[in-house]
N, C-alpha and C positions, 0 to 999 in steps of 0.2 A: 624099214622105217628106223630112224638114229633114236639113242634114248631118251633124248632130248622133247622129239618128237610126240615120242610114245608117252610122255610121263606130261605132256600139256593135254594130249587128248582126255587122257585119266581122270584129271583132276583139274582141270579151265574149261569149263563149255561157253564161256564166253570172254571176250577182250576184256579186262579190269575188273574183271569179278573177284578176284583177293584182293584183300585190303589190309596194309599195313600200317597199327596204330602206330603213335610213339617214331613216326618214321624220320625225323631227324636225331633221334636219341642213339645211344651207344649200342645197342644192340638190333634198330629198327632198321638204322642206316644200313649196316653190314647184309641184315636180312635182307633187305631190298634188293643188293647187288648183288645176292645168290639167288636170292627165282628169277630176277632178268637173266642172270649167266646160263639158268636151268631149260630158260626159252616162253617165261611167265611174261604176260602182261600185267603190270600192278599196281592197284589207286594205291599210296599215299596220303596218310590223313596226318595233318601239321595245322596249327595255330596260323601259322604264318604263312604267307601267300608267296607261294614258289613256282616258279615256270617249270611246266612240262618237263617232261627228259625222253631220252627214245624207251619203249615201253612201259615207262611211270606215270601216271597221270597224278597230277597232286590235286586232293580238295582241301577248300578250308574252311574250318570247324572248331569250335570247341566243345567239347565233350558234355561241359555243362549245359551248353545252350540246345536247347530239345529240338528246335527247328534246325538248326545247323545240321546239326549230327544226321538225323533222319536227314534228307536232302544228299548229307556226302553217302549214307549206305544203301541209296536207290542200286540195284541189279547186282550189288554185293552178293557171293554164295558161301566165300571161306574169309573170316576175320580172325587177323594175328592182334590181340589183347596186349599190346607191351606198352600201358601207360603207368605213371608213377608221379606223384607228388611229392617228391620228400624236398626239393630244392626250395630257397626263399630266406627270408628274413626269419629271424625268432620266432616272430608272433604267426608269421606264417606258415613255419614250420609246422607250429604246436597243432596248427588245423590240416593236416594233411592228410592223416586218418578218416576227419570227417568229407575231406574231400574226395578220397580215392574210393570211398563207399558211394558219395552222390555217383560221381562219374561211371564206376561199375551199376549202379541201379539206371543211371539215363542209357550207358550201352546196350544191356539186356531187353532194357524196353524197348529203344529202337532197334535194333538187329532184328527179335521178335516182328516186328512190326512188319518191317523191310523184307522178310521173308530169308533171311540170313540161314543156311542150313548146316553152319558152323563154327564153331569159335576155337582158338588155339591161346593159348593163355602161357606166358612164363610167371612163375613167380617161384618163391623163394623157399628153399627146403628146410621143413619144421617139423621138430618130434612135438606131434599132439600131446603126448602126456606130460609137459613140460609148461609152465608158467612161463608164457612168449615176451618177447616184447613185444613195444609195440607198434614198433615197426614191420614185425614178421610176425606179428596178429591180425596187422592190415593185409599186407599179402596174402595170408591164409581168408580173411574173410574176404575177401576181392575176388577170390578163384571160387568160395561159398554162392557167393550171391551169382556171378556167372553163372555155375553151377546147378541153381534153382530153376532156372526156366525148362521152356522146352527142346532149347539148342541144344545138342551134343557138343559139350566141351573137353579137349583135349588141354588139361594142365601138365607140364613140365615142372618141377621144384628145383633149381638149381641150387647148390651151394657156390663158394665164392665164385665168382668169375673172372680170369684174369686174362685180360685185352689193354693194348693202348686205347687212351681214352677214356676205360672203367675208373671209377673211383676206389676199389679195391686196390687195384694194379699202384696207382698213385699214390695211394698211401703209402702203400709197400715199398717201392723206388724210392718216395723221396725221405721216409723216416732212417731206410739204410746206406740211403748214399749222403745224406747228412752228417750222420750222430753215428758214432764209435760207441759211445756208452749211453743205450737207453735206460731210462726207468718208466717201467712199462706195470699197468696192473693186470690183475688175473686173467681178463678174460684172452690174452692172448695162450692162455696153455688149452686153452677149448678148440676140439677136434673140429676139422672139416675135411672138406674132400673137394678141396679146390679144383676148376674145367675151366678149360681152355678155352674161351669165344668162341673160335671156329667150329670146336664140337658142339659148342650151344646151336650154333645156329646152324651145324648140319642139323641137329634133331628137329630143330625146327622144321625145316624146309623137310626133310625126308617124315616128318610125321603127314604132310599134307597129304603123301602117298599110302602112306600104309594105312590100311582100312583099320587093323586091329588098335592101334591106340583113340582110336573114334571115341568118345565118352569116358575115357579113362585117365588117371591120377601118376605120373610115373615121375618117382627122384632121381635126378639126373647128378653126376658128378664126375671127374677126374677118377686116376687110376689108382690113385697115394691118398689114404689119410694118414694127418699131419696137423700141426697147430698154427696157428699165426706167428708164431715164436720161429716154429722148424721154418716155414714160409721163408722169414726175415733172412735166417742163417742161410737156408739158401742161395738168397738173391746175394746174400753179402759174399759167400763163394763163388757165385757167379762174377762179383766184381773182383774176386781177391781179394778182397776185404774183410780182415777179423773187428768182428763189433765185440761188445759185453752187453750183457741184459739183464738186469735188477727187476724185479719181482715188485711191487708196491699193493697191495690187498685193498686200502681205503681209495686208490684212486678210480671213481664213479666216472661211469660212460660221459656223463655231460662234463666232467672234468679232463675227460680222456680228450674227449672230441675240440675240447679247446686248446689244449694241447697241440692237438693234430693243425687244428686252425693256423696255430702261430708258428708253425714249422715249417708247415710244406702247405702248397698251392691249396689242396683239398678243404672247402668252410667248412666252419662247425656244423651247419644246416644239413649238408651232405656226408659228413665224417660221424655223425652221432647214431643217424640210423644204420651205417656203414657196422659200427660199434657192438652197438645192440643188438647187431645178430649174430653176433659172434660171443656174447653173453653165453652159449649152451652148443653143444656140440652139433654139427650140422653135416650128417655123413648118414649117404645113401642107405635105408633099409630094405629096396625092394627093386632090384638094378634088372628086372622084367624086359626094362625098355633096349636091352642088350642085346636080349636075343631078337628084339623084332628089325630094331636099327642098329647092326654090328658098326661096331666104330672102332680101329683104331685109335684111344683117348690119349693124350699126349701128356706126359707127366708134368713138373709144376716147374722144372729147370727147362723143359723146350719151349712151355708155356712164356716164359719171364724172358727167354731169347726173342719167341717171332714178335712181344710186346716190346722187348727195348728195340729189335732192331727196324721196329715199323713206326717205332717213333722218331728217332734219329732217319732215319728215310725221309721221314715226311712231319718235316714240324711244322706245324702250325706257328702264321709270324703275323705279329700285331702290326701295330700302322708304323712307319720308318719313324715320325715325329715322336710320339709318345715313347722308343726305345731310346732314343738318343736323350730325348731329357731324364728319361729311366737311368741308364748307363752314367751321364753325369753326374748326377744326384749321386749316385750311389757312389759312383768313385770320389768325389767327393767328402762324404762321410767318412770312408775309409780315413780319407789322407787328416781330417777334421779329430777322427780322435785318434792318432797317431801323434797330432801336436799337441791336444789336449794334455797327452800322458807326456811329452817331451817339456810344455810349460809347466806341467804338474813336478817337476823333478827339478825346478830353478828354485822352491822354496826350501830345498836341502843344502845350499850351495851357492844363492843369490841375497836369500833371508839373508840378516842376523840375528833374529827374534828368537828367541829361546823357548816360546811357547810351541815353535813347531816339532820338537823331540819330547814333550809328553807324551804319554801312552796313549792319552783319547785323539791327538794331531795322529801319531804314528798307527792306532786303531782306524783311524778313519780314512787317512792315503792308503792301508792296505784293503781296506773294503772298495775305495772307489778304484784304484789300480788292477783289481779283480772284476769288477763291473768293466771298465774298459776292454779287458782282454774277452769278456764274455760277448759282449755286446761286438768289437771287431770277430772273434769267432763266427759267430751268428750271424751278423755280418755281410761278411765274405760268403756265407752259404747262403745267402739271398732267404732269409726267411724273417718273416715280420714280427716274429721273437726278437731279433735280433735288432730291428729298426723300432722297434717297443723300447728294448733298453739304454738304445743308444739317444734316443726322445730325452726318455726320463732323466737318465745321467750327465744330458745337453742342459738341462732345464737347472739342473740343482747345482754343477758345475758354472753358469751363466749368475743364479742367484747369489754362490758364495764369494765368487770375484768382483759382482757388484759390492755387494756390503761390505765387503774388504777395501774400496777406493770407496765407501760411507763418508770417508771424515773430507775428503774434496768438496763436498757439497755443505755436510754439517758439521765441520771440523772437529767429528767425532768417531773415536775407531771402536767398532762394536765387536770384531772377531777375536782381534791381539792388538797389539803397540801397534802403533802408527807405523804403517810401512814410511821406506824413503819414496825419493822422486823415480830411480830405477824399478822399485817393486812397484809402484805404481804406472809405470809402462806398462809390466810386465801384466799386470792383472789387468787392462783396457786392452794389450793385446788377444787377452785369454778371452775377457769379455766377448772381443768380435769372430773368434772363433766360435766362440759357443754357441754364438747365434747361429753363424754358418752352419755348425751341425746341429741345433736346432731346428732350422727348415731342411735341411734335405735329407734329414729322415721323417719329417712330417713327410715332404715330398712322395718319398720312396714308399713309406709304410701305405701311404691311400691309391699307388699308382700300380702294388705289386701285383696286384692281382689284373689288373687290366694287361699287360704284357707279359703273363705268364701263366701256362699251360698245364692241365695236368700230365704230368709223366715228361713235363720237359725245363729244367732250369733256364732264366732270362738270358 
C-alpha cells in the first residue's frame, strides 16, 4: 500500500470529512492543495460560492450565521480553524477582536454540536507574560475559547510567516525594494523567528497524522532568530542592495502602519496588526513539535527566494482596461511635474521682477523644487506617498499661478508687480499643467490599489 494510501486510511473514514476554514485565504488556499496532493478529500468553507474542484468540495457560510455554519459541519470529523478578521475599514478594523471572539464562540458551538472530533487551529506565537497587543491577545484568546470545549484542539503558534501573498512577506519586499534609507521605529529591533509557508503548512497537514500533538499547544518557527531590521538587510542582499536604517523611538504602530499604507500595497487595516505583533519578541520557547514532525526548516534567505521567485512566476493581473488607464495616468504625472519644475525655472530668467531673489521667493522655490523631486521619487516607485504629494504640491502650485494672472480679471497683482504679456503665458500655461497633474494623481492615488498586488509592483 503507497503512503499516500496508508495516511487517507489513518485519518479520512470518510469523503469530505476535513474541513478547511479560511479556505481562500493565504495560508488555507496552500493547505488545501497539500491534503488533495496527500490523496484527502476536502470541504472548503468560504463566504463566497465557489464551484467544486476534484476532491474539494466547497460550502457556503459565514461563520457568524449559526444556521449556516451548522449545515456546512454536517459529517465533518477533522476542522482546520484558520479564520481571521483583521481586514476592513477603520471602524471596522477596530471591531475585529469582538468579531473573531463571536466566530470562535459560533464554531465551538457548532463543531460540538456537529459531532466534530477535532480541531487544528494556527495562530500566532506569544510570550504569556508579556502585555500583548491586541491583535495577538485575539489569537491567543481565539485558540482559549477553542480550547474550552470538549474537542481536542491541536494549536500551532507561528511566528512571522514568510510566503507570496503573506502580508509580512509584502511589507518586507516592498519597504526594501523602495527606500535606500528608512526611518523605521523600535519595534523592528524585536526578535522573532521567522517560517517559511511551506513548513507552516507541512505542520499542518502532518499534524492531522500524528496522534501525539492531539490536544496539545506547540510554537512553531523558522531556523534563525533575528529582527525585522536583520529581515530587511537581508532581503536587501538578497537584491544587492545597500539600504540605511534610522531608528525613530516616538513612532507608534498606528503611525507606523500608515506609513506602511502610503508606501507599499499593504493597508493600514492589515499593516497595523501586522505591526503590533512584532511590538515584543516572538521566538519559539518549546520547539517539542521537532521531534514529533522532523522538518527540514528553511532559513529566512531561502524563505524570501521561493517567495519572490513564485511571485514573478505567477503574478496576479488586473483587468487590461483599468492598467492601461493606470500606466497613463501615471506616466503622465511623471512627464506633469517634470514641466512643472522646467516652468518653475523661467521665473529666474523670463521674470524681470526683483521680488523673485528675495530670501522668502528663493526659500520657497527651494522648498517647492524639493517637494517636486520627492514627490517624482515616490513617484516613479509607484506608491501613494508619492501620488499624496504630488496632489498636494499640483493643488498649491495651480493656486499660486492663478493668483499671479489675479490682475487679468481685477487688474490687481496680489503676489508681485504685475507680470508682462509673456509671463502671463507662461503662468496659464503652468495653470493647465497643474490641472493636468492635478487629476492624474487623483487618478492614480484611488486606482493604486485596484491594479496592484501584494509582493508585486503595477
Amino acid at each position: 500500500m503507497t503512503q499516500t494510501s496508508t495516511q487517507k486510511n489513518l485519518s479520512q473514514l470518510h469523503a469530505y470529512d476535513i474541513m478547511v476554514t479560511g479556505s481562500t485565504g493565504f495560508i488555507g488556499s496552500r493547505l488545501l492543495k497539500k491534503l488533495v496532493a496527500l490523496g484527502y478529500t476536502v470541504t472548503a468553507l468560504s463566504r463566497k460560492k465557489i464551484p467544486d474542484e476534484k476532491n474539494i468540495r466547497y460550502v457556503q457560510a459565514d461563520v457568524l450565521n449559526s444556521d449556516e455554519l451548522a449545515k456546512s459541519l454536517e459529517g465533518i470529523r477533522v476542522a482546520y480553524y484558520l479564520l481571521h478578521s483583521m481586514e476592513g475599514d477603520k471602524r471596522y478594523w477596530k471591531e475585529f477582536a469582538d468579531r473573531e471572539r463571536r466566530q470562535a464562540q459560533n464554531f465551538l458551538k457548532a463543531a460540538t454540536a456537529a459531532g466534530v472530533e477535532r480541531i487544528i487551529y494556527l495562530g500566532g506565537l506569544v510570550n504569556d507574560s508579556l502585555e500583548l497587543s491586541k491583535h495577538m491577545q485575539s489569537r491567543k484568546e481565539v485558540g482559549d475559547i477553542l480550547a474550552s470545549g470538549d474537542i481536542p484542539v491541536t494549536q500551532l503558534r507561528a511566528s512571522l510567516i514568510i510566503g507570496a501573498g503573506g502580508g509580512s512577506y509584502a511589507m518586507l519586499r516592498y519597504l526594501v525594494e523602495r527606500l535606500r534609507v528608512m526611518i523605521t521605529p523600535r519595534w523592528v529591533k524585536s526578535q522573532a523567528q521567522p517560517i517559511a509557508v511551506d513548513d507552516v503548512i507541512e505542520y499542518l497537514a502532518q499534524s492531522l497524522e500524528k496522534q501525539e500533538t492531539v490536544g496539545r499547544t506547540f510554537d512553531i518557527g523558522g531556523p534563525e532568530k533575528l529582527s525585522y531590521e536583520e529581515m530587511m538587510r537581508q532581503y536587501a542582499a538578497y537584491l544587492n542592495k545597500n539600504i540605511f536604517v534610522m531608528n525613530i523611538p516616538f513612532l507608534t504602530p498606528r503611525l507606523s502602519s500608515y506609513w506602511v499604507d502610503l508606501i507599499t500595497p499593504v493597508p493600514a487595516s492589515l499593516a497595523r496588526p501586522l505591526i503590533d505583533s512584532l511590538r515584543h519578541d516572538s521566538t519559539v520557547k518549546d520547539d517539542s513539535i521537532t521531534k514529533i514532525i522532523p522538518l527540514r526548516l528553511r532559513p529566512v534567505r531561502e524563505a524570501i527566494d521561493i517567495a519572490t521567485k513564485e511571485i514573478r512566476a505567477n503574478p496576479p493581473e488586473g483587468g487590461p482596461e483599468g492598467r492601461t488607464r493606470f500606466q497613463t495616468n501615471h506616466k503622465l504625472l511623471i512627464g506633469c511635474l517634470f514641466a512643472l519644475a522646467v516652468i518653475g525655472t523661467t521665473y529666474y530668467y523670463l521674470d524681470d521682477r526683483k521680488e523673485v531673489y528675495r530670501w522668502t521667493w528663493l526659500a520657497a522655490s527651494t522648498i517647492w523644487y524639493g517637494a517636486i523631486g520627492f514627490a517624482i521619487l515616490f513617484v516613479f516607485n509607484k506608491t501613494r506617498l508619492g501620488y499624496l504629494i504630488a496632489g498636494i504640491l499640483s493643488w498649491v502650485t495651480l493656486a499660486f499661478w492663478m493668483f499671479d494672472n489675479y490682475y487679468v480679471a481685477f487688474h490687481t497683482a496680489v503676489i508681485a508687480t504685475r507680470p508682462d504679456f509673456v509671463m502671463t503665458v507662461r503662468n496659464f500655461v503652468g495653470v493647465g499643467v497643474a490641472a493636468l497633474s492635478v487629476a492624474s494623481s487623483h487618478n492614480v492615488f484611488h486606482k493604486i490599489r485596484m491594479v496592484q498586488h501584494q509582493g508585486r509592483p503595477v
